[in-house]
ZAFI-78826 format. One record per residue: residue number from 1; residue in three letters; x, z, y of N, C-alpha, C in turn. Coordinates in pm, 1 decimal. Example, Ala and Ser with C-alpha at 12.3 -4.5 7.8 and 13.67 -1.06 7.14 Angstrom:
ZAFI-78826
nr,rest,n_x,n_z,n_y,ca_x,ca_z,ca_y,c_x,c_z,c_y
1,ala,1319.0,780.0,-569.0,1230.0,780.0,-450.0,1320.0,780.0,-330.0
2,ser,1285.0,708.0,-225.0,1367.0,714.0,-106.0,1290.0,787.0,3.0
***
This chain:
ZAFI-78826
nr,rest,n_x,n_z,n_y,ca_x,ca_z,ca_y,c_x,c_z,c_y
1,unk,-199.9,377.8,2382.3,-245.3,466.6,2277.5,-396.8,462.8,2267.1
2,unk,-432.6,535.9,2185.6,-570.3,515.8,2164.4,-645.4,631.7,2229.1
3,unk,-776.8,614.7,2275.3,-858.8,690.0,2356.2,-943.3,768.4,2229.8
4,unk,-887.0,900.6,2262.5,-979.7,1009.1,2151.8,-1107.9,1055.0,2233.3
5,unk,-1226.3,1034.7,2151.2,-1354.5,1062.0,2208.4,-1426.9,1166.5,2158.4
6,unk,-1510.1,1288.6,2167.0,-1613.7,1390.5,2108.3,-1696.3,1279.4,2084.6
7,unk,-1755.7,1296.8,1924.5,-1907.5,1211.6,1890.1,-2013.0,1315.3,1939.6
8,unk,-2058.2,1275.3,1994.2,-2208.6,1324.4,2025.7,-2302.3,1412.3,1952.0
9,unk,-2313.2,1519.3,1964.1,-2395.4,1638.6,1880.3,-2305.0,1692.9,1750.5
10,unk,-2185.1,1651.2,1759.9,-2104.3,1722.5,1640.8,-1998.2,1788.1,1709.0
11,unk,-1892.7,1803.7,1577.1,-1758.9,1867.3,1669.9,-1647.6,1754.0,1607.8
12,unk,-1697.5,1644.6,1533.6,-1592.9,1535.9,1519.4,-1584.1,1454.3,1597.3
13,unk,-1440.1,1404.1,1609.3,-1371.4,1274.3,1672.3,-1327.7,1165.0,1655.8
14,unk,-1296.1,1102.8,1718.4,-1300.3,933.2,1708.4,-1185.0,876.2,1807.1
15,unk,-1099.1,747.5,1797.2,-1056.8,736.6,1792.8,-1096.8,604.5,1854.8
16,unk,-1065.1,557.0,1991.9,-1078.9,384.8,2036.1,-978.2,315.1,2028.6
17,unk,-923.7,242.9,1962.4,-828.4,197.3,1944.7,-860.6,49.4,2040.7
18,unk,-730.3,-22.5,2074.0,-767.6,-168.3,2148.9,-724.9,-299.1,2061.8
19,unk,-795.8,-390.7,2055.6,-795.0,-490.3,1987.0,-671.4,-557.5,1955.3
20,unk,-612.8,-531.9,2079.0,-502.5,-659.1,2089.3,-352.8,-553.0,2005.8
21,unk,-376.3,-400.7,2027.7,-287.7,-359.6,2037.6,-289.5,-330.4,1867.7
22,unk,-381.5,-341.9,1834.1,-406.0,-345.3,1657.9,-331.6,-416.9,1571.3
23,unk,-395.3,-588.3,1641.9,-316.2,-680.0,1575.7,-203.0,-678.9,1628.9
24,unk,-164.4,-644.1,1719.1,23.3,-686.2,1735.7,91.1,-573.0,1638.2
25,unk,30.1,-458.3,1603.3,122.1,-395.2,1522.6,77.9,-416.8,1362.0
26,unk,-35.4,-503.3,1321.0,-27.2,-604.1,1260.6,25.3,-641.3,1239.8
27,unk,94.6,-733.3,1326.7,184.4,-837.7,1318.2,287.5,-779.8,1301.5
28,unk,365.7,-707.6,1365.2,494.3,-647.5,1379.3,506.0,-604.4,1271.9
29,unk,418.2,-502.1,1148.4,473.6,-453.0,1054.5,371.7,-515.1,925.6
30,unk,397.4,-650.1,938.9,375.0,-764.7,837.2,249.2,-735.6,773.2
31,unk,188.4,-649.0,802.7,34.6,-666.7,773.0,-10.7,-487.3,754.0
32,unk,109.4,-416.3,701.8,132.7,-300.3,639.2,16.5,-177.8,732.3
33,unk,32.2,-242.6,873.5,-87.7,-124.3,947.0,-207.9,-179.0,931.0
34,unk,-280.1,-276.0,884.2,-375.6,-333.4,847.2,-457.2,-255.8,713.3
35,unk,-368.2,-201.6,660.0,-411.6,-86.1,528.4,-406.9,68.9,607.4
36,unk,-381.8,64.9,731.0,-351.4,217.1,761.9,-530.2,244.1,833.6
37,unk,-474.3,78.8,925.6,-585.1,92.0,1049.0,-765.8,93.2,938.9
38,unk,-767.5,13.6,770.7,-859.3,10.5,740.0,-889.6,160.6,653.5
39,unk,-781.3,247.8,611.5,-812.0,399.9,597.9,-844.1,462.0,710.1
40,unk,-796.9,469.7,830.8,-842.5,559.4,896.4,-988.8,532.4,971.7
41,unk,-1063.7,429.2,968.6,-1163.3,385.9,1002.4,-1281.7,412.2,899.6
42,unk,-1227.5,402.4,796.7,-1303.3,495.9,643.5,-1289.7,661.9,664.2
43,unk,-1182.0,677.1,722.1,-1154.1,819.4,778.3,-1267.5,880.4,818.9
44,unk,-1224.7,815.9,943.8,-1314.6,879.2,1053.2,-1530.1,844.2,1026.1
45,unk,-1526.5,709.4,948.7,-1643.7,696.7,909.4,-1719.9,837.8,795.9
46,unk,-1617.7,865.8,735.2,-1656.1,981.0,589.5,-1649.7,1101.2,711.1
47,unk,-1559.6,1132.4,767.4,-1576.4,1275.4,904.2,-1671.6,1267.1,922.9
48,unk,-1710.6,1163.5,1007.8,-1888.0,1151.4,1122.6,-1975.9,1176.5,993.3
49,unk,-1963.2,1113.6,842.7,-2104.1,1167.9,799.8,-2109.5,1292.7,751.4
50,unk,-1944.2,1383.0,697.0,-1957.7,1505.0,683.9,-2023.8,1604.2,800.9
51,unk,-1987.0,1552.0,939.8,-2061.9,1633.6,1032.1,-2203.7,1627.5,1108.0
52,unk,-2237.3,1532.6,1013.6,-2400.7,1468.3,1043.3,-2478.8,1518.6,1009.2
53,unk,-2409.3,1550.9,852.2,-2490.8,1545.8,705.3,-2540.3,1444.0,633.9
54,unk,-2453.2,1299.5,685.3,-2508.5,1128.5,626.7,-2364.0,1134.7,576.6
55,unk,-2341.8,1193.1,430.1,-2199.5,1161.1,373.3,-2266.8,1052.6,287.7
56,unk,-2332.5,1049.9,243.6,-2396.4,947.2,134.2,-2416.3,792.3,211.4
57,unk,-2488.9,815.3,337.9,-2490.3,708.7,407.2,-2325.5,625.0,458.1
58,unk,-2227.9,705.9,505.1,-2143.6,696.7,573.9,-1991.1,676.0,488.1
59,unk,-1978.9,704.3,375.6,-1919.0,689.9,245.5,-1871.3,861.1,229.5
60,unk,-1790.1,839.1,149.2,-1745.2,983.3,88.9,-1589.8,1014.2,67.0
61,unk,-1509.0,829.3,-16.8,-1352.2,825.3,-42.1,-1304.7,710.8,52.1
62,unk,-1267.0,745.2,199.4,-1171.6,620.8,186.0,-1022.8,537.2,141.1
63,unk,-990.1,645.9,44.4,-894.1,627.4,-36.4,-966.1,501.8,-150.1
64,unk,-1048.3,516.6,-168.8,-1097.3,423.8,-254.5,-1114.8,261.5,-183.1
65,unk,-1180.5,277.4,-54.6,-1176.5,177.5,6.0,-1035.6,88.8,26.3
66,unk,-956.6,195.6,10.9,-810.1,102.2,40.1,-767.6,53.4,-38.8
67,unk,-797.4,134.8,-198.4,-754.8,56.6,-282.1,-822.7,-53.8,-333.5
68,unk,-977.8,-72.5,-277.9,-1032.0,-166.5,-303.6,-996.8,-326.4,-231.9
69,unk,-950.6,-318.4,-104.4,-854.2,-410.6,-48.4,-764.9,-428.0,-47.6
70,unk,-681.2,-340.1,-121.5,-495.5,-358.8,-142.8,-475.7,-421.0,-301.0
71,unk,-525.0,-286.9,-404.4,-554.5,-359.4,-569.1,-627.0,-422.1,-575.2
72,unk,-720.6,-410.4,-539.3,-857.7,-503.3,-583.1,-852.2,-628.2,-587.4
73,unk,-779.4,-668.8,-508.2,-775.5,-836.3,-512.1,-723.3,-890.8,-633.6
74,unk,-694.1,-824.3,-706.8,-610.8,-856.9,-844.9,-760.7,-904.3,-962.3
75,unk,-886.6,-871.0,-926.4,-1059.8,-861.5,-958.3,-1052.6,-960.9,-868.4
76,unk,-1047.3,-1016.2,-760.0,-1114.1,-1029.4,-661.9,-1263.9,-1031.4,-587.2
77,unk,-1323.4,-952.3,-612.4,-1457.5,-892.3,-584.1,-1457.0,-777.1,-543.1
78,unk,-1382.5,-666.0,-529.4,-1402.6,-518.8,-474.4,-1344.3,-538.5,-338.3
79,unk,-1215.6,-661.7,-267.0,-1246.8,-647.1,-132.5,-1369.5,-675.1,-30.0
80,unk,-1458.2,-775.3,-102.4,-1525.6,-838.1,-38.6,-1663.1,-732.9,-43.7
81,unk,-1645.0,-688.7,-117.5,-1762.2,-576.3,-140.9,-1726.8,-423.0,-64.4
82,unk,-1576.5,-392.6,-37.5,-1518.3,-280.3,42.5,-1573.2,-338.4,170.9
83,unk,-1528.5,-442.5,213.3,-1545.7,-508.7,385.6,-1735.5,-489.3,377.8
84,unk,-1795.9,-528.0,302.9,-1948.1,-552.4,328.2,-1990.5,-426.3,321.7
85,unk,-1953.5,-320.2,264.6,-1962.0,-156.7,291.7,-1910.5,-93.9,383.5
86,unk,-1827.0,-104.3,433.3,-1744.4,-95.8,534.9,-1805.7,-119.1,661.0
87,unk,-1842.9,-254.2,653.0,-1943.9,-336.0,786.7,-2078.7,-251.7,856.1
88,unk,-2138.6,-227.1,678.7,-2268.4,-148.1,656.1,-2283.7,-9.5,741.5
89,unk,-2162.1,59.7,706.7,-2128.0,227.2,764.9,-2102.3,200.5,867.7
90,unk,-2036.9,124.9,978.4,-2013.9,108.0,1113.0,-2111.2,133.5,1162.6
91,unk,-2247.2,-0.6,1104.2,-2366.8,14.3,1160.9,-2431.4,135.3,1171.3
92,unk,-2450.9,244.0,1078.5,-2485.8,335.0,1027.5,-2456.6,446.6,1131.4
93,unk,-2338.2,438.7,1115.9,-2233.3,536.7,1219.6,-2249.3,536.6,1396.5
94,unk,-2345.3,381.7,1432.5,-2396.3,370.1,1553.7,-2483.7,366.8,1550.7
95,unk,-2574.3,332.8,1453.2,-2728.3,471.5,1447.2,-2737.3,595.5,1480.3
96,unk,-2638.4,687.2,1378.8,-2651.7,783.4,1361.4,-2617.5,836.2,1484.0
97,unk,-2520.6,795.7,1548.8,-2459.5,867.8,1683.2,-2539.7,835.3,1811.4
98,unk,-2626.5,748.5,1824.2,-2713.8,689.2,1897.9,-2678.2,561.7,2022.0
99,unk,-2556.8,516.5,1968.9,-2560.2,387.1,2016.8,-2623.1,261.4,1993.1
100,unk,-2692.7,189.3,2123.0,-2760.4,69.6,2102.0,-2692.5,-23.1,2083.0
101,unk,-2759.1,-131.9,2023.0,-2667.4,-248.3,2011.8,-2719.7,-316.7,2148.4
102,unk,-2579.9,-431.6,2190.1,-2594.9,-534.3,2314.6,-2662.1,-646.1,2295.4
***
């Protein structure tokens, strides 16, 4: 299962999920948690900036994000632009919380 963590100076949480155990249920349910695992990571990204006060930085809908990688490809330009926003707020999100990079 996944390791629930307190973020640092707020009262929101987070969620460590493990790599391997991602993609195997990936795999197992034909791609279908691959849209769950990329909402709740928009989730928890839009939480951390509501409790920051970086909602602007951190996004605002990740309902939108999903549909930008599930419909979107039908454009094909709003996934590639969801993932590069997406990428962006991670970084953001380990600023804001005060993790260094390795």
């Amino acid at each position: 299962m996944a390791e629930v963590i307190p973020i640092h100076g707020t009262s929101a949480r987070a969620k460590i999920r493990h790599p391997l155990v991602a993609f195997g249920l990936v795999f197992l349910t034909l791609g279908i948690y691959y849209l769950v695992w990329y909402y709740k990571v928009n989730r928890e990204l839009r939480d951390l900036g509501r409790a920051t006060d970086e909602e602007t930085r951190l996004g605002r809908s990740p309902l939108t994000s999903l549909l930008a990688i599930s419909v979107g490809w039908l454009i094909l330009v709003p996934p590639f632009v969801s993932f590069y926003r997406t990428f962006q707020r991670i970084e953001t999100a380990q600023e804001v919380s005060g993790m260094t990079q390795v």
